[in-house]
N, C-alpha and C positions, 0 to 999 in steps of 0.2 A: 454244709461244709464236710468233705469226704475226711476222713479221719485214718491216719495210716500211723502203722508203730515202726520206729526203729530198731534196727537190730545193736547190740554190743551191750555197750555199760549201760546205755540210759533206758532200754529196753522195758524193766523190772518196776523203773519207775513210772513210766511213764502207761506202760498197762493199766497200773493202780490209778493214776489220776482217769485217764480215762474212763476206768468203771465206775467212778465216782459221780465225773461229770454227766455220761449216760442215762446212770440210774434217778439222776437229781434235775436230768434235762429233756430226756426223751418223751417224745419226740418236737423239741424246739427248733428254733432257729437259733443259731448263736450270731452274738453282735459282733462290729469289727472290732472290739475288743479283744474279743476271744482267737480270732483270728489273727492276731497280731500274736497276742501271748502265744499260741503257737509255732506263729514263726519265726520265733525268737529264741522258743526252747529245741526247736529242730536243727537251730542256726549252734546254739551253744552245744547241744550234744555230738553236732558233727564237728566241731571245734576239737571236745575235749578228745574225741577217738582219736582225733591226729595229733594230738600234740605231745611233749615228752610227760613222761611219770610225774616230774619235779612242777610240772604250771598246769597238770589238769585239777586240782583241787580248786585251783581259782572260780577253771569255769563253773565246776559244783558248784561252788559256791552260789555265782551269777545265776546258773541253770533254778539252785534251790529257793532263789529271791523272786524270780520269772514265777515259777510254778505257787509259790504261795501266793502271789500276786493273783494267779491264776485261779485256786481257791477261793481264795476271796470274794471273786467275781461268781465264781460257782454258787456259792451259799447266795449271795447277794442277790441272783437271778431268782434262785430256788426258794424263797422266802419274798419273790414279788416284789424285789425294791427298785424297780426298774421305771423311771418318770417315761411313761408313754406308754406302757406293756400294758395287756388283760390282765386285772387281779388274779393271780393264780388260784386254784380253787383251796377247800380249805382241807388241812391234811391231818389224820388223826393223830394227836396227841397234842394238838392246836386248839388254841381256846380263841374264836373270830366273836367281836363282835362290830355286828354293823348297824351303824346310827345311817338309819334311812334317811337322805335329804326328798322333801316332796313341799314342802313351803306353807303347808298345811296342819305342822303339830309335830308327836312324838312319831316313831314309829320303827322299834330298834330288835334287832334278831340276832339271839345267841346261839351259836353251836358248839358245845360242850367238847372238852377234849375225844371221846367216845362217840361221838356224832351227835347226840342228843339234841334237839332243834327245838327253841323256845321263842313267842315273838311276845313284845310286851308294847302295848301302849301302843295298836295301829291307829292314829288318831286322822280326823279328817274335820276341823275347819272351818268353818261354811265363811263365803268371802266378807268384809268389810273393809271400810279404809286403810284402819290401820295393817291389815293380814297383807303379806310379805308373797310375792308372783310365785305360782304354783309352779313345780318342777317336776320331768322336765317339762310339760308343758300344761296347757287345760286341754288337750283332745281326750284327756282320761280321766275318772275321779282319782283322788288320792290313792283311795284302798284299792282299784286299778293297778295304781303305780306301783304300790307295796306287794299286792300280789305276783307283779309279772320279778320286780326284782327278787323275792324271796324263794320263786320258783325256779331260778337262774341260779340260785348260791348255796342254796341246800344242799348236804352230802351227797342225797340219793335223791335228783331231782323226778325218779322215774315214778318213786311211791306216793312223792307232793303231799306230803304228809307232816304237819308239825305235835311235837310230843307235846307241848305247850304252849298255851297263849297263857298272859297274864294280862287283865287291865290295874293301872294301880289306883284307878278313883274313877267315877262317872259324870269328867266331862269332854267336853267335842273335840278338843283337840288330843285326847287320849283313848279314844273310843271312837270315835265317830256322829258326827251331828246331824240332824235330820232338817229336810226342807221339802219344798211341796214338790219338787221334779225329782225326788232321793225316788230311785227306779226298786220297785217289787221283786223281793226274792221268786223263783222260778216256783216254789211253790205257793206262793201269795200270801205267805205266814206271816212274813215279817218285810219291811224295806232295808234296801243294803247302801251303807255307811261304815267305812273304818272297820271294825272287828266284821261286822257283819255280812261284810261285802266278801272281807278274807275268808273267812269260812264257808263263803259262798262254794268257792272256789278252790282252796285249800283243806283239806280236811284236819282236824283240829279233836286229837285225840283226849286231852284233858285241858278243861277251862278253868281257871283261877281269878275269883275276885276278892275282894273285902268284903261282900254284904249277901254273899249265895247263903239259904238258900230265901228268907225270908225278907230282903233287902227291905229292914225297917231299923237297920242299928247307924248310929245313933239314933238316926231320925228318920223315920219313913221316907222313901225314895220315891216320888212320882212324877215328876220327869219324862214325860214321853219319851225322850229315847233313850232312860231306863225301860221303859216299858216295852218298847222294841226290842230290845237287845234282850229282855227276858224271855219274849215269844222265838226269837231265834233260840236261844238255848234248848226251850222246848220241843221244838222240832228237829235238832240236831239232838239230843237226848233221846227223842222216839225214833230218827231213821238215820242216822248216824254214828249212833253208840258211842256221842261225845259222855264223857263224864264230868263231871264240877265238882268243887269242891271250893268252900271259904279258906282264905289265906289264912292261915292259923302261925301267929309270931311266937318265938322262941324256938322253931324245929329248925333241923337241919335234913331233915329226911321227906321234908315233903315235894321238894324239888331236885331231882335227882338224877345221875345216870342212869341212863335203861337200857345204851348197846354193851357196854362194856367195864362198868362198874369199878370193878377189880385191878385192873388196868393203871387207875389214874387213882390212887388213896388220898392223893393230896389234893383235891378238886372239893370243895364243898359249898351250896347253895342256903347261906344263913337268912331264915326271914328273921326280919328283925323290927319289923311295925303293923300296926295294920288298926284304923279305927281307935287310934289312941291307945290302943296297946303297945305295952316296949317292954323287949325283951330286955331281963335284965342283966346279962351278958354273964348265969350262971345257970349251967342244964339249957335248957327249955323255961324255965321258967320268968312268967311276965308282969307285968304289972299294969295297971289301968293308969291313963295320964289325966284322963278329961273327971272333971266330978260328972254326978251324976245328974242327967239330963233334965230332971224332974228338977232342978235347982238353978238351970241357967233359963233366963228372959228367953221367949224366942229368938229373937234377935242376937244372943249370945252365946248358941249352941252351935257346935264345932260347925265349921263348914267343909265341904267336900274336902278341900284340899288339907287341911287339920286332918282329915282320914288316910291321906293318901300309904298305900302299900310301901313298905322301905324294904328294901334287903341288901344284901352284901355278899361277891361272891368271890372268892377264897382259891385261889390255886397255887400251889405252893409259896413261892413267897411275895405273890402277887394277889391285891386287895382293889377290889372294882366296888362303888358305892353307888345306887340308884337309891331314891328316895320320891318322883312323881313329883305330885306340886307343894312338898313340906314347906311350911311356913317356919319362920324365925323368930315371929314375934314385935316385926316395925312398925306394928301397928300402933297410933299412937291412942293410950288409953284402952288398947284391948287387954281382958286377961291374962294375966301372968300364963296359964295351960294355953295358950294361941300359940307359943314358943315351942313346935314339938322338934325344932334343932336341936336344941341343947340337950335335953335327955337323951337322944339318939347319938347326938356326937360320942356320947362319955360312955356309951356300950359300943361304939364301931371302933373308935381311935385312929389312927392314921391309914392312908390310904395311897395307893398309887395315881389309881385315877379317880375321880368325883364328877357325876353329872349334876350337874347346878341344879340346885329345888328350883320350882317355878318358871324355869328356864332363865334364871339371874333376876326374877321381878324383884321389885323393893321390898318384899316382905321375906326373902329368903338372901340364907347365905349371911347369917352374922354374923360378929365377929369372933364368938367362942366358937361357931361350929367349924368355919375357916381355920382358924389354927389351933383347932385339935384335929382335924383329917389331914390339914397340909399336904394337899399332892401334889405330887410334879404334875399331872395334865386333867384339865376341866376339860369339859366336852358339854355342849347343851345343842337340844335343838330350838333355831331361831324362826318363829314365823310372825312376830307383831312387832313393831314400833319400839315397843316398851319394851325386848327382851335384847339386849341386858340393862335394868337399870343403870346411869352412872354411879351411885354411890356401892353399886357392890360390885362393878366392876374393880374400882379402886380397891375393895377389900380384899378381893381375886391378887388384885399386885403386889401390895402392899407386903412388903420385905421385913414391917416391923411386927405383923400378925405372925409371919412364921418366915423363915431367911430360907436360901436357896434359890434353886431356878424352877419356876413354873410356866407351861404352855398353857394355853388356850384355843381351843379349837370349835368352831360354830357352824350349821349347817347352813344358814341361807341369811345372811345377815342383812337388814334394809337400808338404802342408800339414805334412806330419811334419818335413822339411828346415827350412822357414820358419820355424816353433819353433826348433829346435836352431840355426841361422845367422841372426842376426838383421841380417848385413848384405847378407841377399836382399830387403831392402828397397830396396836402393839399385839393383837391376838395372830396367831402361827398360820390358821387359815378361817374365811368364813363364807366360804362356798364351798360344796359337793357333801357328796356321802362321805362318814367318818367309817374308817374301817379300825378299830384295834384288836392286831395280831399277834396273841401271847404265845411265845416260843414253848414248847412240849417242857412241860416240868415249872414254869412258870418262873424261870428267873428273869426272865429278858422279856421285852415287847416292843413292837414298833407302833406306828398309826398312819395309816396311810390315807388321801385326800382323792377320792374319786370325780371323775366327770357325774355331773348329774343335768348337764341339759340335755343328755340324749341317754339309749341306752349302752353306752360304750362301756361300762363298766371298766377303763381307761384310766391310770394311775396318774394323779397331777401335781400330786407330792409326796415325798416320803420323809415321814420323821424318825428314827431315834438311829440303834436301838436303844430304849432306856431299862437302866436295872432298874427290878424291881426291889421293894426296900426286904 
C-alpha cells in the first residue's frame, strides 16, 4: 500500500505514526485494516483543514481515536498476533520459548533475551500403541523434525549453532530412543536418535546433563542409549569442541547470557534440582533429598525420573518452571523421598507459567506443588494415552487449590484421551507447537498456537497478553 503524507495541521502527526509503523513493519504487507484506518484519518484530516476553528477540535479528536486504534493494530502486527501470519522471528530483548510439537516426546528451544539459544529435552519416542501420530508427519524422524524447525527460528540461522542443549533425565522420550533401523552417525561412532541426531546436524556448543562425567550417580547408568549418547559426546568432544559439563543445583551462573549479558540484568537462569539435590533457595547452596543409596532395596533407589534436572527461569517479573519428569509422590506405598514436588515447590514458589512434571502422569503434579506455583498457564507436551492423567487434570482446575483464572495449553493431544477425560475440553488449545512470547523487560507475555501438520510455522491462535505477577 503506497503511503503519502498530508500537508497542514495533521502533517506532524501523521509523519510520526508513520515512522513508527515502518520501522515496526517493514517490509510487510499491511491488512485491510490498516487500509481502512488510513482512510479514515486522510478523510478526518481533510475534514478538519476545512472546517471553522470552533468544530475542528472534534475531528482531533475522531482523527486521535482513528490513529490509536491504528497503534494498536501496529504493536498487534509487530508482536505476531495475527491468526494466519508467519510467526514473526524473534526480536532482541524477547525471551521465545518454543514447545516443539513432533508427537514423539519433549522437545523445547529457548532463545534468551540476548539471542542466547538453548534446546532442552529433544526427545524422540520409538512407536507403540499408546504413542500419539508423529507430526507433522512420519516421512522424517522426530530429531529430523526438531532439527529443520530449530534451524528456521534461531536468531542467526546462518551460524546453526546452539549455545546449549540440556537433557533433564535419560529417557526416550527426552533424549532419544534407539531401535534396530535408528540410522549411523556419518562418522559410524554413535546412531542418531533425539539429541544425537540434533547435533548431527546442529552444532551444539556446551552439553548439559545430570550424570557427566562418570554417569554412575545415583545408580550406574547402562542403558544402551545411555551408552550412545556417551560415544556421541566423545566424538563431538574430540572434533567438535563440544564441552559438558554436570548440572550443578544452586548456581545461577552456569546457564547464562553470552551475546549480550549486560543488556538484560533482570534475566536469570536458576538451577534448582538435579539427582536429588535441592537447592535450598539460599546462595547456591543445596541439600541432598534422597538417603543414601547403600540403604535403599534395589528396587527402592531413586529412578531416573526422581533425578530429573528442575530449573526456573527468571526475567523480570516473569517466573517460567521446567522440572522434566519430577515425580509427587502418588505412589501408593512408595517412600516418603519419591515426593521430589514438594521440596522443590517451597524453594520456587509461585510462578507464571509451569510445564507439568511427567507430562500430567499420575504421579506428578500434587496438590501442594499445584498451589504453591499457581500459575496462570500450564504447558506440557502430549504424546501417550496417559498424558494427562484425569486426576491431576482436575487438580490443574481446581479453583479451591489456588483461585483465579488458569490456561492450559497441550501439544498433540490423543483422541483416545479426549474420550476417556472429558474435561480436556476445558484446555485453551491441544494441537500445534506452543510458542510463549515474553515482552522485553518481562512484564507481559503472550502464547501463541502454531500449525504443526506442515512446515508453515502459521499462527492458529493467539492468547494473552497476560501480566506477569
Amino acid at each position: 500500500m503506497a503511503l503519502s503524507f498530508a500537508s497542514g495541521r495533521g502533517a506532524r502527526r501523521r509523519r510520526m505514526l508513520y515512522k513508527y509503523f515502518n520501522a515496526a513493519h517493514s517490509p510487510r504487507t499491511h491488512t485491510n485494516e490498516h487500509g481502512a484506518v488510513f482512510a479514515a484519518t486522510d478523510v478526518l484530516t481533510a475534514e478538519a483543514q476545512g472546517t471553522p476553528r470552533k468544530r475542528r477540535g472534534r475531528f482531533r479528536s475522531l482523527s486521535a481515536i482513528v490513529l490509536a486504534v491504528f497503534l494498536a493494530l501496529c504493536v498487534n502486527q509487530a508482536e505476531g498476533q495475527a491468526v494466519g501470519e508467519v510467526l514473526p522471528r524473534w526480536a532482541p530483548g524477547t525471551l521465545d520459548i518454543h514447545r516443539i510439537s513432533t508427537g514423539r516426546g519433549d522437545a523445547v528451544l529457548y532463545i534468551f533475551p540476548d539471542g542466547t539459544a538453548m534446546l532442552v529435552d529433544p526427545g524422540a519416542e520409538t512407536e507403540g500403541p499408546r504413542v500419539t501420530r508423529q507430526r507433522p508427519d512420519a516421512s522424517r524422524s522426530p530429531g529430523e523434525w526438531v532439527v529443520r524447525y530449530v534451524q528456521h527460528v534461531l536468531p542467526h540461522p546462518s551460524e546453526s549453532a546452539l549455545d546449549y542443549a540440556l537433557l533433564t533425565h535419560f529417557h526416550a522420550d527426552h533424549m532419544g530412543g534407539l531401535v534396530s533401523s535408528s540410522p549411523p552417525s556419518r562418522s559410524g561412532q554413535f546412531k542418531l536418535s533425539g539429541i544425537t541426531e540434533v547435533g548431527e546436524h546442529i552444532r551444539i556448543r556446551k552439553m548439559l546433563d545430570r550424570a557427566w562425567p562418570d554417569y554412575n550417580s545415583p545408580v550406574p547408568l547402562t542403558d544402551p542409549m545411555v551408552k550412545n549418547y556417551q560415544a556421541f559426546l566423545a566424538w563431538q568432544i574430540r572434533h567438535n569442541g563440544m564441552r559438558v559439563e554436570r548440572f550443578q543445583p544452586g548456581r545461577n551462573d552456569q546457564i547464562v547470557m553470552l551475546h549480550a549479558p549486560r543488556d538484560y540484568p533482570q534475566f536469570e537462569v536458576r538451577n534448582v534440582a538435579a539427582s536429588g539435590e535441592i537447592w535450598t533457595g539460599v546462595g547456591t547452596a543445596t541439600r541432598q533429598h534422597f538417603p543414601p543409596v547403600e540403604e535403599a532395596p534395589p528396587k527402592g533407589r531413586p529412578t531416573e525420573n526422581d533425578c530429573s534436572i528442575v530449573f526456573r527461569i527468571r526475567y523480570g517479573n516473569f517466573d517460567y518452571f521446567a522440572g522434566g519428569d519430577l515425580p509427587g509422590g502418588e505412589d501408593d506405598g512408595a517412600p516418603s523421598w519419591h515426593d521430589v514436588e514438594t521440596p522443590v515447590a517451597k524453594v520456587v514458589g509461585p510462578v507464571d507459567v509451569n510445564v507439568l512434571n511427567h507430562h500430567g502422569s499420575a504421579d506428578a503434579e500434587n496438590e501442594f506443588f499445584v498451589r504453591t506455583l499457581r500459575p496462570r498457564v500450564h504447558v506440557f507436551s502430549a504424546w501417550s494415552t496417559s498424558h494427562p492423567d484425569a486426576c491431576v487434570l482436575r487438580r490443574l482446575l481446581s479453583t479451591r487449590l489456588y483461585p483465579g483464572a488458569r490456561d492450559i495449553f497441550a501439544t498433540n493431544m490423543s483422541d483416545a484421551n479426549k474420550l476417556v477425560v472429558p474435561e480436556l475440553s476445558k484446555l485453551k488449545s491441544d494441537q500445534g507447537h506452543i510458542v510463549i512470547r515474553v515482552a522485553e523487560g518481562g512484564d507481559t507475555y503472550r502464547i501463541m498456537i502454531l500449525d504443526d501438520s506442515a512446515e508453515t510455522y502459521r499462527i492458529i491462535a493467539v492468547h494473552g497478553p497476560y501480566e506477569s505477577r
